[in-house]
N, C-alpha and C positions, 0 to 999 in steps of 0.2 A: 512390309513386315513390321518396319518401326509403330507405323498408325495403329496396324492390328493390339499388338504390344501394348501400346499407351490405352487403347481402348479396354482392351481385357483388365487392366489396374485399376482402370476409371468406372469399369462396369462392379468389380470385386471390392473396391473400396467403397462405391457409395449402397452399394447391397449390405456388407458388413454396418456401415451407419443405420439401413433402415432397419433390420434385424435385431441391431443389439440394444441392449434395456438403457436408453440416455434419456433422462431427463431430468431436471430440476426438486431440489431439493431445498426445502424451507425447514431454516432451525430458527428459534427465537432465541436469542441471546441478551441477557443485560451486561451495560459498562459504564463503566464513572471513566472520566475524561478532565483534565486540568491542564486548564491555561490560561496567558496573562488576559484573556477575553475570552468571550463566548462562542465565539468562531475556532479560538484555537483548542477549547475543552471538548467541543463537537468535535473536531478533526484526532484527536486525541483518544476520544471516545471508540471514534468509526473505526481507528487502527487497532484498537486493543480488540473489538468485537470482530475484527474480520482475522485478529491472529488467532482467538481462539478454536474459530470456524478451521479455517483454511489452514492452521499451524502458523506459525512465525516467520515463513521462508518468504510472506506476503510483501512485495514492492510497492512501498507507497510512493505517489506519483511528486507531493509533497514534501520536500526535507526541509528540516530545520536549521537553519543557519543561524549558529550563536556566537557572537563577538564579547568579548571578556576583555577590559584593556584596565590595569592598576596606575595609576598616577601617584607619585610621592613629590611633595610640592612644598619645601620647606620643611621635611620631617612631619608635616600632613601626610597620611597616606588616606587615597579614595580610590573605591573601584564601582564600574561602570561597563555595566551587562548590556546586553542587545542583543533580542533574539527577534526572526522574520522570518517567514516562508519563502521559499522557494522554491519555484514551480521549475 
């Protein structure tokens, strides 16, 4: 009974795939992209073009990790950015 059951969903889901209208869809989109290099103005770029596609709810696989740390060194004060990917 179980087998018949898994069959009959397995037969009605993949009929439902061949039946219904899926296929690929090509938009062209332009983006400007910035970063401290040209790797990270591409990656920059890809995200801002695939949020406009897709909406913004897009996970990029990429995050940005930024470190920010102020030093005050004698009533000098200096500060020191560090930004990296993270995969």
């Amino acid at each position: 009974m179980i087998r018949t059951l898994t069959f009959a969903c397995l037969f009605i889901g993949l009929s439902s795939l061949c039946f219904s209208n899926v296929g690929v869809k090509y938009e062209t989109v332009e983006a400007k992209g910035w970063g401290a290099s040209e790797q990270d103005a591409i990656n920059a770029a890809i995200v801002e073009a695939l949020g406009r596609v897709n909406g913004k709810n897009i996970s990029a696989s990429n995050q940005l990790k930024s470190l920010s740390q102020s030093i005050n060194n004698n009533g000098q004060k200096s500060r020191m950015t560090q930004k990296e990917m993270q995969k």
